[in-house]
C-alpha positions in Angstrom: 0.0 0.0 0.0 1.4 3.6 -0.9 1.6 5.9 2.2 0.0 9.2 1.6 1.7 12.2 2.6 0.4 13.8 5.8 3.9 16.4 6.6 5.3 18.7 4.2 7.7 19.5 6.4 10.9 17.5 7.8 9.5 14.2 9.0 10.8 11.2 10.4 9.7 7.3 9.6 6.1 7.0 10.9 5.0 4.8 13.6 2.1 2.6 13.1 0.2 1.8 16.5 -2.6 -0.3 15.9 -4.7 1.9 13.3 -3.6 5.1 13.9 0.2 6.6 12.6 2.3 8.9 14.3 4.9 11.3 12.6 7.4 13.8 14.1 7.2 16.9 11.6 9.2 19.9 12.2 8.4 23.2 9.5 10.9 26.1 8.4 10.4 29.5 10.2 7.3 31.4 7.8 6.9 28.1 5.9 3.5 28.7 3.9 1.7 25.5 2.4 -1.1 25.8 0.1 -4.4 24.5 0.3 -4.5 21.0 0.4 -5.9 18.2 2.7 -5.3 14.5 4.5 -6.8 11.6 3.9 -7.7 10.4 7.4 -8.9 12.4 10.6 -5.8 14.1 12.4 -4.5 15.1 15.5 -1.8 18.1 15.4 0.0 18.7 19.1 2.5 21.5 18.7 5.4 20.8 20.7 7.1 23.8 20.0 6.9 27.2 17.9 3.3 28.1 16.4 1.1 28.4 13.1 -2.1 29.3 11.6 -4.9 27.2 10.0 -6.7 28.7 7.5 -9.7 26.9 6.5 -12.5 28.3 4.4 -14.3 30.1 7.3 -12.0 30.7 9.7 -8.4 30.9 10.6 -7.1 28.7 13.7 -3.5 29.8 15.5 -1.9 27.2 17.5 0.9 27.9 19.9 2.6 25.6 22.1 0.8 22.5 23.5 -1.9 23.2 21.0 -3.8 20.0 19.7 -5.9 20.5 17.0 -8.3 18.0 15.3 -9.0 17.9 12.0 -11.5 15.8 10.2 -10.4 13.9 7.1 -10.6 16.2 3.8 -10.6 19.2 5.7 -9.0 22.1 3.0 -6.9 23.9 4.7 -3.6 25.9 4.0 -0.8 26.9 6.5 1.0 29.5 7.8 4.0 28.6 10.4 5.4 31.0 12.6 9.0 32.9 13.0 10.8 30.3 14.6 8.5 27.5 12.5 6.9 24.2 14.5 7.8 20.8 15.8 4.4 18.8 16.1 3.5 15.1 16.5 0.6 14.2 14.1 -1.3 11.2 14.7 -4.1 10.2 11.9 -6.4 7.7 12.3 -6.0 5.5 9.1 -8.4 2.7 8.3 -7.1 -0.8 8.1 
């Protein structure tokens, strides 16, 4: 099966944990991605730095020890902050 991409940013190998996978993603200070969206329901937790979510009706800034859930095909774009972000995702693939 081909994984799909869930990081545009530096990521390491994923972990699979029963159905859901975790990746470590860090992003480049004032990174912008365009819109786009994930395959699966997600789970952001910001470790460190911050970013904005901008979805088609509103914007979402996360800061440290943020966690923010996304449902799956959720279009969205992002904005990352001055000293960029370190977050965990965890999406919950289907088997």
């Amino acid at each position: 099966m081909t994984q799909l991409l869930v990081s545009h940013g530096r990521s390491g190998q994923p972990l699979t944990v029963g159905p859901y996978r975790l990746t470590e993603a860090r992003y480049a200070p004032d990174q912008q991605l365009s819109r786009h969206e994930h395959a699966f329901p997600s789970w952001t937790l910001l470790l460190a730095g911050s970013f904005e979510e901008v979805f088609s009706r509103e914007t979402l800034v996360c800061t440290t020890g943020s966690v923010l859930t996304k449902p799956s095909t959720a279009d969205h774009s992002n904005r990352y902050g001055p000293v960029g972000a370190h977050c965990l995702l965890i999406e919950a693939c289907s088997s």
